[in-house]
C-alpha positions in Angstrom: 68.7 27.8 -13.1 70.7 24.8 -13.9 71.1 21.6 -12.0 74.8 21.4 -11.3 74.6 17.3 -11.2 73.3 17.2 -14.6 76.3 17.6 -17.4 75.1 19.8 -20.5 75.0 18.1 -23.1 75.6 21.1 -25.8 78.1 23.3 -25.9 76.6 26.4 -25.9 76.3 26.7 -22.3 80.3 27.2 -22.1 80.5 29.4 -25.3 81.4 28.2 -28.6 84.7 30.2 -29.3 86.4 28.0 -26.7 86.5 24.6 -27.3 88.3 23.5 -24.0 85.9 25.2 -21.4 84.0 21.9 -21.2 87.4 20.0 -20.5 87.8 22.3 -17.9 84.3 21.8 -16.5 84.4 18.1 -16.8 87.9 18.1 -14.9 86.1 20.7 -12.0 83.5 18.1 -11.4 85.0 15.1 -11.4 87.1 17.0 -8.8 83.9 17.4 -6.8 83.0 14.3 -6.7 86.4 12.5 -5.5 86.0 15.3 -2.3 82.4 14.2 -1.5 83.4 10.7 -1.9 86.9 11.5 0.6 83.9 13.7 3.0 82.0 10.4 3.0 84.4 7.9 4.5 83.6 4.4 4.6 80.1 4.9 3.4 81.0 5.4 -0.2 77.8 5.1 -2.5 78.5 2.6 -5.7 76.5 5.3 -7.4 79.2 8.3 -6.6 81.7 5.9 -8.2 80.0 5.3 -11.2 79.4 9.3 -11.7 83.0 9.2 -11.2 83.5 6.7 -13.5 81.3 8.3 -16.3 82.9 12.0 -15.8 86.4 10.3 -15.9 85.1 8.7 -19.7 83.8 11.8 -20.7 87.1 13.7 -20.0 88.6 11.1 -22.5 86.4 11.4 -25.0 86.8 15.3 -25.2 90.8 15.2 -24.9 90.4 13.2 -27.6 89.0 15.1 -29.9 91.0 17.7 -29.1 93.8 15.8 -30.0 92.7 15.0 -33.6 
């Protein structure tokens, strides 16, 4: 079983005859995270922003590529 808070890092857990599904997934968790960080209230971790942060760059990276 995987651990949902660690990203794959190959793309053969979402299949390799569709190149968008980790788009998708990437976008679904950064989701996640910006509920537990509104759940949290004024306690919000630095380290939930940064996850944020680094999902956020990693949804970049892949609609770039997409886009060449």
């Amino acid at each position: 079983m995987t651990d949902p808070d660690v990203l794959p890092l190959s793309l053969d857990a979402f299949g390799a005859s569709d190149h968008r599904l980790p788009l998708i997934y990437m976008r679904e968790r950064r989701r996640e995270l910006v509920l537990e960080l509104q759940t949290a209230g004024p306690a919000v971790s630095m380290q939930k922003i940064r996850d944020i942060a680094a999902v956020q760059q990693a949804i970049k990276a892949i609609e770039t590529v997409i886009a060449e």
